[in-house]
Each structure stands twice: as C-alpha cells, then as structure tokens.
DOKOL-343832 format. One record per residue: z, y, x of N, C-alpha, C in turn; residue in one letter. Coordinates in steps of 0.1 Angstrom, whole numbers, m for minus. Layout:
BEGIN
ATOM   n.pz   n.py   n.px  ca.pz  ca.py  ca.px   c.pz   c.py   c.px  r
ATOM      Z      Y      X      Z      Y      X      Z      Y      X  A
...
***
This chain:
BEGIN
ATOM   n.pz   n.py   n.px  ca.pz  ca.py  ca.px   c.pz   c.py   c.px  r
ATOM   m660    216   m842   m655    206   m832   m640    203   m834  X
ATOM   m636    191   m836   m625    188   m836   m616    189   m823  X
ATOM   m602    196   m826   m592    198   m814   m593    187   m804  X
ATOM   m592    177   m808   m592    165   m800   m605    165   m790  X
ATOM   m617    165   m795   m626    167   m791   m631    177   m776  X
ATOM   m624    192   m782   m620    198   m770   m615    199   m763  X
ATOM   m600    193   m763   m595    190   m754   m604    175   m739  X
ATOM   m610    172   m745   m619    156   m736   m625    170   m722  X
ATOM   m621    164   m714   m626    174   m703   m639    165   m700  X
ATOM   m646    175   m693   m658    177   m694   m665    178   m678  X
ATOM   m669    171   m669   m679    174   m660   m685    185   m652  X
ATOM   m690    192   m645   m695    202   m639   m709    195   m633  X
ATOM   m717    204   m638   m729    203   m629   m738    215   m623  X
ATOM   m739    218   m614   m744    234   m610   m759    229   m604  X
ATOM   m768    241   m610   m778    234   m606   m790    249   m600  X
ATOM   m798    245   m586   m799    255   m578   m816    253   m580  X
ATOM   m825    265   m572   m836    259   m569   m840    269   m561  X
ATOM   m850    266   m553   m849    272   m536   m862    262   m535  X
ATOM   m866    268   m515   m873    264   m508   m873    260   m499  X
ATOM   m877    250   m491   m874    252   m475   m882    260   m468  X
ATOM   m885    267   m474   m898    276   m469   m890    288   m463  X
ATOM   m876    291   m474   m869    305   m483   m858    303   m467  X
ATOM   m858    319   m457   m848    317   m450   m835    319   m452  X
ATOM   m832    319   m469   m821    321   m473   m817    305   m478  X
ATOM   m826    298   m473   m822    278   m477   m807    279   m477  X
ATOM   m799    270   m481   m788    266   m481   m785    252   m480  X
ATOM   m796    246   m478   m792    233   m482   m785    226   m467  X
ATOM   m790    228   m460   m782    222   m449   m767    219   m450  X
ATOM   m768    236   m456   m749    240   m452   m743    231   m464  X
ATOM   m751    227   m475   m746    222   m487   m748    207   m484  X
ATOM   m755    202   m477   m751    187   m478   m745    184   m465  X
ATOM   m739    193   m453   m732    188   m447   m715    193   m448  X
ATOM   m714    203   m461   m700    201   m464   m698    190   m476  X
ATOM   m709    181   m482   m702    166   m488   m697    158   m480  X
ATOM   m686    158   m475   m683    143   m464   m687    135   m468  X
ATOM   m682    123   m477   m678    111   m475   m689    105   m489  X
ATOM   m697    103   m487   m710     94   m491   m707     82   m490  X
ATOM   m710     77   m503   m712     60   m501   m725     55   m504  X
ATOM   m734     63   m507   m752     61   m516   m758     65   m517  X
ATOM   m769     67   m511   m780     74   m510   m788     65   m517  X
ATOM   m796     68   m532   m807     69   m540   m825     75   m533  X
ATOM   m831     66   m535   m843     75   m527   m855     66   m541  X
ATOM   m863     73   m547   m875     71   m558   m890     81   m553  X
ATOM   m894     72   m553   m903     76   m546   m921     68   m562  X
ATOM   m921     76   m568   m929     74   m581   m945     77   m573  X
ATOM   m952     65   m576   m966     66   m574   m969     58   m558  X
ATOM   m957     54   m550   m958     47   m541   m953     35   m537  X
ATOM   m956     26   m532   m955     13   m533   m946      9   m516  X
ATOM   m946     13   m507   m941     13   m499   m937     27   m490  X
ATOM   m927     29   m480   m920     38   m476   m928     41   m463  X
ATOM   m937     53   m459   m942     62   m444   m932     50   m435  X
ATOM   m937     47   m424   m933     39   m411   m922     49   m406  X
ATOM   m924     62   m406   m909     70   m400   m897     74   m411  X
ATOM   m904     74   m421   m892     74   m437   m890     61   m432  X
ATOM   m890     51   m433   m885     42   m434   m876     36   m422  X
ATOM   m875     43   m413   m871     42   m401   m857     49   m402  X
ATOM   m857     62   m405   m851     72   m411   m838     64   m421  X
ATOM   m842     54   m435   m833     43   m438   m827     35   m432  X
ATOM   m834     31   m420   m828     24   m412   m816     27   m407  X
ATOM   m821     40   m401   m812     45   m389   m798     50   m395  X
ATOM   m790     51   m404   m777     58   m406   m769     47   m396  X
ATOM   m759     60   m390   m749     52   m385   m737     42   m385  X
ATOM   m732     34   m377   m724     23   m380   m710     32   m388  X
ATOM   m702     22   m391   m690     28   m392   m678     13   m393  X
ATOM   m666     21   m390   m658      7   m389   m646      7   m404  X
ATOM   m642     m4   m408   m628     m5   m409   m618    m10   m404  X
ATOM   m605     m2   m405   m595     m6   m395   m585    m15   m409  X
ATOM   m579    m24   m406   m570    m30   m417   m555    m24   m414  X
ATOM   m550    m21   m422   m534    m15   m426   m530     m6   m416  X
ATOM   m540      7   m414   m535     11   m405   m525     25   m410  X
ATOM   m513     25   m401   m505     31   m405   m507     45   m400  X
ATOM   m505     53   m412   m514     68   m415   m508     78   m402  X
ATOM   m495     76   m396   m489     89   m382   m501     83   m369  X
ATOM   m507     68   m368   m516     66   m360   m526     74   m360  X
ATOM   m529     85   m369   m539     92   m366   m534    105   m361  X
ATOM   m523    106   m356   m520    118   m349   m514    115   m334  X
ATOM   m517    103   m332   m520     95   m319   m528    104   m307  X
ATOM   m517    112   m295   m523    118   m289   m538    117   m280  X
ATOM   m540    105   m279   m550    103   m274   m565    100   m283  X
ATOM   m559     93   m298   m570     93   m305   m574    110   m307  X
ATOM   m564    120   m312   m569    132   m308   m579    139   m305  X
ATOM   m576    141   m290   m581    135   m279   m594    137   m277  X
ATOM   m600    124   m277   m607    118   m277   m618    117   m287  X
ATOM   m612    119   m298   m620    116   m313   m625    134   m319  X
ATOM   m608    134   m326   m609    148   m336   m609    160   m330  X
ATOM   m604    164   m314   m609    174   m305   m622    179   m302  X
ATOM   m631    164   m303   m646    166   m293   m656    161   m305  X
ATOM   m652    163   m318   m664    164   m327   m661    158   m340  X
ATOM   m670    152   m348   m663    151   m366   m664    139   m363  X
ATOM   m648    136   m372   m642    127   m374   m642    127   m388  X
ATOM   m647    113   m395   m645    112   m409   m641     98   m416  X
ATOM   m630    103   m419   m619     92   m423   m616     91   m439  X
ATOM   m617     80   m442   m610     81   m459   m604     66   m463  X
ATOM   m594     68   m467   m585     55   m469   m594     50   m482  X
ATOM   m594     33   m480   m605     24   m487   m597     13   m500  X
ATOM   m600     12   m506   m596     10   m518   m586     14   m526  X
ATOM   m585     28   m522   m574     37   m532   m577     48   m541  X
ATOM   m569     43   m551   m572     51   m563   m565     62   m568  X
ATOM   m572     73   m561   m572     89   m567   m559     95   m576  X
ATOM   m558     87   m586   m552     91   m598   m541     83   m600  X
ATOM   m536     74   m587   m525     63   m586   m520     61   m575  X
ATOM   m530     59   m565   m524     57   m553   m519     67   m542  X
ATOM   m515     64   m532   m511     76   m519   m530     78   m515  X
ATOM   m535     83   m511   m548     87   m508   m551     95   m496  X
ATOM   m557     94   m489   m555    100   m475   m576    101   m471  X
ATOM   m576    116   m466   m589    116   m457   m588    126   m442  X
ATOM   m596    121   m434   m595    129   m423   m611    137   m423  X
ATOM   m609    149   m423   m621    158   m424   m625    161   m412  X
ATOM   m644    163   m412   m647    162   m398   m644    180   m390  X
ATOM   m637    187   m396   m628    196   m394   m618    198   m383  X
ATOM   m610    186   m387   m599    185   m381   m591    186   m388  X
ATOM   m587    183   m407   m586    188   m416   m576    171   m419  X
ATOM   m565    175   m425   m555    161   m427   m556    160   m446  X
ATOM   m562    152   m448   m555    156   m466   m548    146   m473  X
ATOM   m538    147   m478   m529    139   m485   m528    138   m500  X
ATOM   m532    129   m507   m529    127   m519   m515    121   m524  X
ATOM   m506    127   m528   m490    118   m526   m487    116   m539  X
ATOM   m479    110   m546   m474    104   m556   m459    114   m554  X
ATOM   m453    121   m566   m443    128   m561   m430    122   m555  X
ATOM   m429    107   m556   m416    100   m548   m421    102   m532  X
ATOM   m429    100   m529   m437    102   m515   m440    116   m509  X
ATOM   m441    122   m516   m445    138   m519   m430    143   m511  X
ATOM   m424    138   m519   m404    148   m515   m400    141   m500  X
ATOM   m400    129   m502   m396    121   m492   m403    122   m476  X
ATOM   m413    129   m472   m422    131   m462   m416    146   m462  X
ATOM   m414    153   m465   m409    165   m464   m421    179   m458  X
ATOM   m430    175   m458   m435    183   m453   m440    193   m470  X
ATOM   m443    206   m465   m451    216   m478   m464    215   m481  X
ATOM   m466    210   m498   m481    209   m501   m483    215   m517  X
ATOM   m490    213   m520   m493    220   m535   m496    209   m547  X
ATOM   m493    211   m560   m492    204   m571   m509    206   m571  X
ATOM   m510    190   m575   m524    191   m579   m533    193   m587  X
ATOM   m541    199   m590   m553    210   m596   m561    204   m608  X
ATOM   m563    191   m602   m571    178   m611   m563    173   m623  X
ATOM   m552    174   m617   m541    162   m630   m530    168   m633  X
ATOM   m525    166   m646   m515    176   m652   m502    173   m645  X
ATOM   m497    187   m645   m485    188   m638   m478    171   m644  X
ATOM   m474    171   m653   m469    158   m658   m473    146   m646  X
ATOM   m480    144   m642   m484    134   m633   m480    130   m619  X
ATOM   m477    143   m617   m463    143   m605   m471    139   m589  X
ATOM   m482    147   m597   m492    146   m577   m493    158   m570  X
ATOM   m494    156   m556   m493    168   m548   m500    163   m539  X
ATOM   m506    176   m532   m517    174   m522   m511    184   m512  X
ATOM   m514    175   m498   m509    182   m489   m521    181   m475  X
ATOM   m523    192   m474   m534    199   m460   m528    199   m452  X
ATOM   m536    196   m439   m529    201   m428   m542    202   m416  X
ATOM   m540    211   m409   m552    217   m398   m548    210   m385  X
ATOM   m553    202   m380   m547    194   m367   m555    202   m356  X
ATOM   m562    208   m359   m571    214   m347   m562    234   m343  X
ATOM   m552    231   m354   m543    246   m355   m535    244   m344  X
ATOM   m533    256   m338   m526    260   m326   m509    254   m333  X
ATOM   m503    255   m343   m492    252   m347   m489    239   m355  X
ATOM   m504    231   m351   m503    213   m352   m503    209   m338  X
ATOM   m500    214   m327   m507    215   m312   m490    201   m313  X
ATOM   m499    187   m303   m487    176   m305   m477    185   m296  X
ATOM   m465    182   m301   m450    180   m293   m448    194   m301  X
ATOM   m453    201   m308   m451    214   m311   m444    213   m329  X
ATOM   m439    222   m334   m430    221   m346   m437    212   m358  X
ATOM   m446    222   m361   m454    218   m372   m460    203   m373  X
ATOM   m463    196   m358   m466    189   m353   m454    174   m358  X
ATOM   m445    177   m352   m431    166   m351   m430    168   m364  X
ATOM   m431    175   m371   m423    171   m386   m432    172   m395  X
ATOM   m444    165   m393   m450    157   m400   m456    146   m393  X
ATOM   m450    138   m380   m451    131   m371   m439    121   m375  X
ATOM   m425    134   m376   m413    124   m382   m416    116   m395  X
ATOM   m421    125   m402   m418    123   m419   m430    110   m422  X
ATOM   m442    112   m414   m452     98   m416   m441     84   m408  X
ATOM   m435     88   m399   m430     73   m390   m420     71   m393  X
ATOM   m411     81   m400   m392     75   m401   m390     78   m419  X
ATOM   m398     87   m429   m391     87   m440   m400     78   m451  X
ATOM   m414     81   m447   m421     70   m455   m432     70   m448  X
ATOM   m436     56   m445   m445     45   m438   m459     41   m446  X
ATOM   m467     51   m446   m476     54   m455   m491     43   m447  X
ATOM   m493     35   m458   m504     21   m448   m517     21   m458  X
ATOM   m525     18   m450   m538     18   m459   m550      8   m452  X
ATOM   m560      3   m454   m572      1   m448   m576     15   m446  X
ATOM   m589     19   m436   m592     29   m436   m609     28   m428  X
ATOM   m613     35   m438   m626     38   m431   m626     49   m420  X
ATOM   m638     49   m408   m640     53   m401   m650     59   m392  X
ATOM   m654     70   m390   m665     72   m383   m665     81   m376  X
ATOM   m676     86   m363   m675     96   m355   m690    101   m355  X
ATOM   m691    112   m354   m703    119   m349   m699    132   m340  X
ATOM   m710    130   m330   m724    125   m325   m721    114   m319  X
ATOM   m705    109   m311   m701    102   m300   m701     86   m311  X
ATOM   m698     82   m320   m697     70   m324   m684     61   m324  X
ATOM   m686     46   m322   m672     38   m319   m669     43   m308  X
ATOM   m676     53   m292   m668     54   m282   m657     60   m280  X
ATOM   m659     71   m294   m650     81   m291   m632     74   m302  X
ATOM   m636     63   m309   m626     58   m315   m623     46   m310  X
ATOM   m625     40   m299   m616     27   m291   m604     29   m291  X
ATOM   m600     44   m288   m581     42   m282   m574     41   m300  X
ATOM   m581     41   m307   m573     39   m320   m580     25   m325  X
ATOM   m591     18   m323   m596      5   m325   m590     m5   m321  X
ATOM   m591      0   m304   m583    m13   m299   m567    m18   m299  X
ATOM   m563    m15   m309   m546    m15   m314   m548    m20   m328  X
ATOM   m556    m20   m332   m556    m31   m351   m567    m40   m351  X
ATOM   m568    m46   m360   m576    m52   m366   m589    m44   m374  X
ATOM   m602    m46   m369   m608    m38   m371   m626    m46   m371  X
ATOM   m634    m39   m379   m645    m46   m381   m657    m32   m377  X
ATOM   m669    m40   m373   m677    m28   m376   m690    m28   m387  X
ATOM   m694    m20   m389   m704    m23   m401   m715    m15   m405  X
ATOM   m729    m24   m409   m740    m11   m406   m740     m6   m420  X
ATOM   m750      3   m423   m749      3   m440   m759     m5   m448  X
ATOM   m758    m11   m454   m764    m21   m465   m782     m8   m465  X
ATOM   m791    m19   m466   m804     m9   m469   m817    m16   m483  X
ATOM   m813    m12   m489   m822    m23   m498   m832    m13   m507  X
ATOM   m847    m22   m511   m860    m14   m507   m862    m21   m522  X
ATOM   m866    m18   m537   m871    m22   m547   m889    m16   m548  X
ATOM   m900    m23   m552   m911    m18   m559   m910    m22   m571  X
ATOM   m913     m9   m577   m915     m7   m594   m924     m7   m602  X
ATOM   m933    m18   m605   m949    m15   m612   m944    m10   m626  X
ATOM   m955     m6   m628   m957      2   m639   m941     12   m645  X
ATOM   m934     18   m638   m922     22   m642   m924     36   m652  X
ATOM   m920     35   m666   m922     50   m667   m915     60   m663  X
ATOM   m921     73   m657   m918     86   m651   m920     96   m660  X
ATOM   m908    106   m659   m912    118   m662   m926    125   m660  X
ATOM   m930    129   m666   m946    135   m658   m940    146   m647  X
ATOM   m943    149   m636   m942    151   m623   m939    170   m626  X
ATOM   m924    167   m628   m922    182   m631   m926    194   m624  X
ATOM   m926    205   m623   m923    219   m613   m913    223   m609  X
ATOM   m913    232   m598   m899    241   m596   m897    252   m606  X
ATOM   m902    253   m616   m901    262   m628   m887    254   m636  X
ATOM   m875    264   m636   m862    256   m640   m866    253   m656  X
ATOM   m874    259   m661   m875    252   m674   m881    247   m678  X
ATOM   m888    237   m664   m903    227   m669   m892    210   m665  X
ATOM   m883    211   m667   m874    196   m667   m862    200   m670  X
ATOM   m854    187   m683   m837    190   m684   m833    186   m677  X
ATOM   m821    193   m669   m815    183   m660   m810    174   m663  X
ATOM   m801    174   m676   m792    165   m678   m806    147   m682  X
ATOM   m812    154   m687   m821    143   m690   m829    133   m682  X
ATOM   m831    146   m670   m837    140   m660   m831    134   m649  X
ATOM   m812    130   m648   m806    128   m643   m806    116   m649  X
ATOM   m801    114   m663   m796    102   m667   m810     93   m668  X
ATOM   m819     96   m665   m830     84   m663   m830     83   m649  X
ATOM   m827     92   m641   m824     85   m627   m816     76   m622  X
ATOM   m806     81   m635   m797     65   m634   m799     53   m637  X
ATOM   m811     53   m649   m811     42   m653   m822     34   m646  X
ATOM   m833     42   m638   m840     35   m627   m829     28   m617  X
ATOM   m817     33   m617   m810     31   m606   m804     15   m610  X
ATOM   m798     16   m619   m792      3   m626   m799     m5   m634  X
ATOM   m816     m1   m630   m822    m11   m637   m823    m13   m651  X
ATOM   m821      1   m662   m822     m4   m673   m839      1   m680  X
ATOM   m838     m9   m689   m853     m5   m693   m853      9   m696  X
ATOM   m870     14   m694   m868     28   m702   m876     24   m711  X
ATOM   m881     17   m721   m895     14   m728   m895     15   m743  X
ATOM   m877     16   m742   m876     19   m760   m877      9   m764  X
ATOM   m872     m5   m760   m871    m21   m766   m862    m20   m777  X
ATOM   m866    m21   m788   m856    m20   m801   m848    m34   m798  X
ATOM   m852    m43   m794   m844    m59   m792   m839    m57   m778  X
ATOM   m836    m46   m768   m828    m45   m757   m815    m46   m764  X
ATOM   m805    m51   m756   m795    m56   m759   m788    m45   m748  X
ATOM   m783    m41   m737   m785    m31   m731   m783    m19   m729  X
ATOM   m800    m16   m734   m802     m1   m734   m814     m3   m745  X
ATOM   m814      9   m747   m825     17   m757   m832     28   m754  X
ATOM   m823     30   m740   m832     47   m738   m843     47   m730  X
ATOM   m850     58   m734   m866     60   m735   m865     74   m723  X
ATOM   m877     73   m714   m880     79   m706   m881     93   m713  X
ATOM   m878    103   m703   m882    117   m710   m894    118   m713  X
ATOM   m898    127   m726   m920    132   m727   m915    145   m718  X
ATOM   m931    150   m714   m940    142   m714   m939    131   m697  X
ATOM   m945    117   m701   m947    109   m689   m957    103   m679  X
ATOM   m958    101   m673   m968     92   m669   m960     78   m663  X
ATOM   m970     63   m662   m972     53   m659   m979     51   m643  X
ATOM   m974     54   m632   m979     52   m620   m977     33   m620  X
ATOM   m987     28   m613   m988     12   m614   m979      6   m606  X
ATOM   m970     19   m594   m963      9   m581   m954     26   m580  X
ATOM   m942     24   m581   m928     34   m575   m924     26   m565  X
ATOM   m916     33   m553   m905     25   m546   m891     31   m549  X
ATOM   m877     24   m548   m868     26   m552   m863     22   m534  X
ATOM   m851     30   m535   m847     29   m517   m834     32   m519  X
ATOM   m824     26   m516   m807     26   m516   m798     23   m503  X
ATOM   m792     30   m497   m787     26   m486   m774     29   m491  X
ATOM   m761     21   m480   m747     19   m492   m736     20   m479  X
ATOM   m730     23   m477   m720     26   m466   m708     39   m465  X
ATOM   m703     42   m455   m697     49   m456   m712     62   m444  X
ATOM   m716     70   m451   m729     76   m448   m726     93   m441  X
ATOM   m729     93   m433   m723    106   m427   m738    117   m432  X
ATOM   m732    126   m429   m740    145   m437   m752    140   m431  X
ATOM   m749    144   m413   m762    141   m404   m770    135   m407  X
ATOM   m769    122   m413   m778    111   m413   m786    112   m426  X
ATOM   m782    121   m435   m786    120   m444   m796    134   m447  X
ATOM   m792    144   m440   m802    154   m440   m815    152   m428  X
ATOM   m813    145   m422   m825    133   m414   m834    129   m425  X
ATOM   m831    122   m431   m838    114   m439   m843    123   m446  X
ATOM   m833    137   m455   m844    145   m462   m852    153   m455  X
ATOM   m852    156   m445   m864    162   m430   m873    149   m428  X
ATOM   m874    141   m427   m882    129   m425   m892    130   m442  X
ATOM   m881    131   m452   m893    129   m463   m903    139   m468  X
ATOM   m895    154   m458   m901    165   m463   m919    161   m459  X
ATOM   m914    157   m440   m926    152   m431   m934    143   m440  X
ATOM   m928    133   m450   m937    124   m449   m947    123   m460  X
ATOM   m948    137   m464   m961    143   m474   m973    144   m468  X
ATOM   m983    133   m475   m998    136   m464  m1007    140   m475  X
ATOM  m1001    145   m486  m1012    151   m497  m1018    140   m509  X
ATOM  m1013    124   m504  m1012    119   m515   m999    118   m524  X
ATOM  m1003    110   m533   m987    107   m538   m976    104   m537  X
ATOM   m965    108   m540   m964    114   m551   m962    128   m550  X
ATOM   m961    136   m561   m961    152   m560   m949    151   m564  X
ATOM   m939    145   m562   m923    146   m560   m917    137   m556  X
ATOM   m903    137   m555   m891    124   m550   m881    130   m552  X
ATOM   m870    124   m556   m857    126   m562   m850    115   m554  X
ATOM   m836    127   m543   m830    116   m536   m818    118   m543  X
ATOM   m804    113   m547   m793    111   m551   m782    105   m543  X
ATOM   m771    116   m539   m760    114   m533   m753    111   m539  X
ATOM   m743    100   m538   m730     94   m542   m721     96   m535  X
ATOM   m710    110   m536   m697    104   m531   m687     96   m536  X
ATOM   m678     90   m529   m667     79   m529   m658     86   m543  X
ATOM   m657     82   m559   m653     85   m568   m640     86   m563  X
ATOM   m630     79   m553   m617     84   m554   m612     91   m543  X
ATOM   m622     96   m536   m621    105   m525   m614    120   m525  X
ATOM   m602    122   m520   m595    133   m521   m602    146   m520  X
ATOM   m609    145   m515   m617    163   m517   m631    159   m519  X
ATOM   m642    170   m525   m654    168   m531   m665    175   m520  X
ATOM   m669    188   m522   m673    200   m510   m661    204   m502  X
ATOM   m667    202   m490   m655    205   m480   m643    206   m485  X
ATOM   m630    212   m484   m617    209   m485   m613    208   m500  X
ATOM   m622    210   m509   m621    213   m527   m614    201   m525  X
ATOM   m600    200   m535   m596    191   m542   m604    184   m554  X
ATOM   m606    164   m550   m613    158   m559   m601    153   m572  X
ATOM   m608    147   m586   m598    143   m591   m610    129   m597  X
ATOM   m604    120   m606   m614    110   m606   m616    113   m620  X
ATOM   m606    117   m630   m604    119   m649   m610    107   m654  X
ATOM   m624    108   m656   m629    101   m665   m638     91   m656  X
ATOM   m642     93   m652   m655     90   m646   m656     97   m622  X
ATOM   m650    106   m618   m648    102   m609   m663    108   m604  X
ATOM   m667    119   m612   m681    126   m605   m680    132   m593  X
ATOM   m693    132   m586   m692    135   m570   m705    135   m565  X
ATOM   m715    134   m569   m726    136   m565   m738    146   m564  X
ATOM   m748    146   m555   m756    154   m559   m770    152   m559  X
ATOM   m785    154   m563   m797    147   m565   m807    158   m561  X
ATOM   m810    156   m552   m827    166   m546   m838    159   m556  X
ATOM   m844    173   m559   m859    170   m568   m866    178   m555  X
ATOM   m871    169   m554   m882    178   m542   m896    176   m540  X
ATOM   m903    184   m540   m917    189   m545   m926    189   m530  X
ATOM   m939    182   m531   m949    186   m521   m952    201   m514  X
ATOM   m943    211   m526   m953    223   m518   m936    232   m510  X
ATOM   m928    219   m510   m913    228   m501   m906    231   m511  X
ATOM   m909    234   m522   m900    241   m531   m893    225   m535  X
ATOM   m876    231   m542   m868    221   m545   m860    222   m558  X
ATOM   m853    216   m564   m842    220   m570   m832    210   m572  X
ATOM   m817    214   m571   m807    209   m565   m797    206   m574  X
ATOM   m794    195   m582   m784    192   m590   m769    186   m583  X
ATOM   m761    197   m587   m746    193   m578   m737    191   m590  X
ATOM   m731    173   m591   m721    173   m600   m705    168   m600  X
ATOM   m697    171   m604   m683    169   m596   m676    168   m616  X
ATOM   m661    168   m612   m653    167   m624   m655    180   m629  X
ATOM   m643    181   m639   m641    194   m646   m632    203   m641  X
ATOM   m623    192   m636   m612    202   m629   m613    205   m613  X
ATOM   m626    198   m606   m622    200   m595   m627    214   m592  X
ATOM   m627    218   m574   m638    234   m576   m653    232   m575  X
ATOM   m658    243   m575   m674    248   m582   m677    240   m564  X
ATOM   m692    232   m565   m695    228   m558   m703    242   m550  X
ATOM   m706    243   m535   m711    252   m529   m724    263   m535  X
***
C-alpha cells in the first residue's frame, strides 16, 4: 500500500447485535445520545404499504423552528434558560454551517454549550477550550464546552459573565439556528421566539412503493450471515434510487445487489427529513417492533442520518466532516426481536456508544 494511500483517513463503523428481548438492550441509551438527526430511512421489503399505527408513528415526529440570525449570547438569555434548558432537552444546532470552516455552535439536550471556533474567534472570546481532535493542529480549530446547567455557569455568576461578555462585546457570533424542545415544544421556547424572526416547521414525510426491487435474501442475526459494509451500501442505493440490476448501459450505476437475493413484487421505502429528535425516533422503532403480525417481511432496516456538519456525533464526542461527514447509524431488525446495529461516524471522531 502506498504512503499516500495510508495516510487517506478512513471512516469508523462499529457494529453490535443484541435483542430486545436481552435486559442488557442498549439501544435506547444509544439512540437517544444521537442528537441531531436530519433522516430517518425506513425499507420495509415484501410490503407495499405501512401498519395504520407505523404509519402514524411517520407522521407524528415533532415540529421544530428556525430562528434567522440569531445572535449566539441569546441563548444564555435568563429567561430562555428558564424556561427552556432548566425544564427539559433543548436541541439546538446552527443551520448552514460548515464544520471544517465555519464558527459552529450546538445546544445539547443536556444543558451542554458547544463551540466550534476558528482560532481568530477562538482567542478573541476569551474563554478556555481545547484544539480540535478531527482536524490537524495546522487548521487552527478549537472547541469549546460549556455546562450551563453547572452550578459555576449559574447567570450573574463568574464563569457565567465571561462568556456572556466575550459572546456580546469581543466577538458577535450570528447564525440561523435550529431549534427544538422536548416534551414541552414551541411553549417552552416563546421567550427566545418572540424577539427574531422565526418560522415553524413539520418534518417532510415521503412514502415510495418498490415493485419488484432486488433484496438481499432476508439475512439472520448470525453476524456472519450478511457483510455489513455491503449491506449498507445497497441501502444506499435503494435510498438514492440507483439501479441494483447490473445494467451494463446504466450510465449511473452498475452495482448489483448482494447474492444471495430474493425479488419480493412490492417493498415500501419511508423517509422523514427534519431536524428529528431521539424520542420520536425510538417511537417509531417501538411502533415497528409492534407492527409484526407474522407476515412479511422477516426484516426492516431503519437508517439514521445525522447533520454531516454537526459539532458533536454521540453525546458530547467531537464531530469532524474530513471526507464525507459520516454520522449515521442503521437498525437491521428481525421478526423474532433480535437486531443488529450498524454505528458509523469519521475516523477521527470518538468510538460511537
């Protein structure tokens, strides 16, 4: 292998398998430390339309808003506080910024502040943060944490004012920003709504049927009855629609479903697109568990998309975007409870849960 070649960093994928049967499950705790979702993938092979409460389930994820240019010390606005990040998760991530260029900002449903800075911005805000983990020292990025729910962020208190000063008097750090709350919703975010410009928004829900699509033949939870890597990248290409049929005259694509397969006559494809909270999303995989009545299919693969330039990956892990900006993770889930759980992120960021 050429030097060059090894140096090309490289992806992470961790890959689990488990039950919901197993009272050592993990999954809960694992898809509600992914914040910030923008895609939920649902394939549902051998079925033509979605259970009346699965599909209710798509419906139902919560609203969320954007606020326009909102200036980043407003979130330490005592009453949004308050109101919002005191009495439950708040999840915030600044919206068309890029990771590996821009200033970058999320609010964790924690109570968790994270800063992505550029090092001219980085010195000039004065507060202490750490060189970042993703991108080579050379790049001159630093990430800065801060715990707002900590007795020594408590407002009017030290730690508090001087990074209260450094957002309002040394640099005026502005962004669009997304927004959301759980359990309470827009109520608990009016005292910071009603001061900008601001929209609300449900998430996009869109339903495809797939005749004759080819499928993997309907793997096991046996980890060496399917590749992951193989069976991931045809999930994508159900996803984007590329042929799998092996058309030598595709212009396209060329790639061919994994052997062995089967040809079910009718799949559904299910995509919901927003800014998607944990909750809503582990609903839906409790809804699909329910919505097994013994016919088909003897599997479904759902696929989580987080936000490629989103400052952290699993709870507070530093994200970075490198090549590609991985962040996702894909349930293979089986009629009889058993599962297995593909988690993928960069190379440099940390080991997903």
């Amino acid at each position: 292998m050429s030097a060059e070649l090894e140096k090309t960093a490289r992806s992470l994928l961790v890959c689990e398998k488990s039950s919901f049967q197993d009272e050592k499950c993990r999954l809960s705790a694992q898809v509600e430390q992914h914040y910030f979702n923008h895609k939920v993938s649902l394939l549902l092979p051998g079925r033509g339309s979605a259970p009346p409460l699965l599909d209710r389930a798509l419906s139902g994820f919560s609203s969320f808003y954007l606020i326009r240019d909102l200036p980043l010390h407003e979130l330490l606005d005592t009453h949004f506080l308050q109101a919002a990040v005191y009495q439950g998760s708040v999840y915030g991530l600044s919206y068309r910024t890029r990771i590996d260029e821009d200033n970058s900002f999320a609010l964790l449903p924690n109570g968790g502040l994270v800063l992505s800075l550029d090092k001219d911005s980085y010195e000039v805000l004065g507060v202490s943060g750490k060189r970042s983990a993703c991108l080579p020292r050379s790049s001159g990025r630093y990430v800065v944490s801060v715990d707002l729910t900590d007795s020594s962020m408590a407002p009017g208190g030290r730690g508090f004012q001087r990074l209260l000063t450094g957002l309002k008097s040394r640099v005026r750090l502005q962004t669009d920003f997304l927004l959301s709350h759980h359990p309470a919703g827009g109520e608990a975010l009016r005292s910071l709504l009603s001061r900008f410009d601001w929209s609300e928004h449900s998430p996009e829900v869109r339903r495809r049927r797939l005749d004759d699509l080819p499928c993997p033949a309907p793997p096991t939870s046996d980890p060496q009855s399917c590749d992951p890597h193989g069976f991931l990248e045809w999930l994508g290409a159900v996803e984007v629609e590329a042929s799998c049929n092996d058309d030598s005259t595709g212009f396209l694509s060329t790639f061919v479903c994994p052997e062995p397969r089967t040809l079910p006559s009718q799949s559904l494809s299910c995509t919901v697109t927003g800014l998607l909270l944990p909750q809503d999303i582990y609903r839906l995989i409790e809804e699909l568990r329910r919505s097994w009545d013994g016919a088909e299919p003897s599997w479904a693969a759902l696929t989580v998309h987080g936000f490629a330039d989103s400052p952290v990956s699993w709870g507070d892990r530093e994200h970075g975007f490198l090549k590609g900006g991985e962040n996702f993770y894909s349930l293979l889930l089986f009629h009889n409870q058993n599962y297995r759980l593909f988690m993928g992120t960069g190379a440099n960021d940390g080991c997903p849960p």
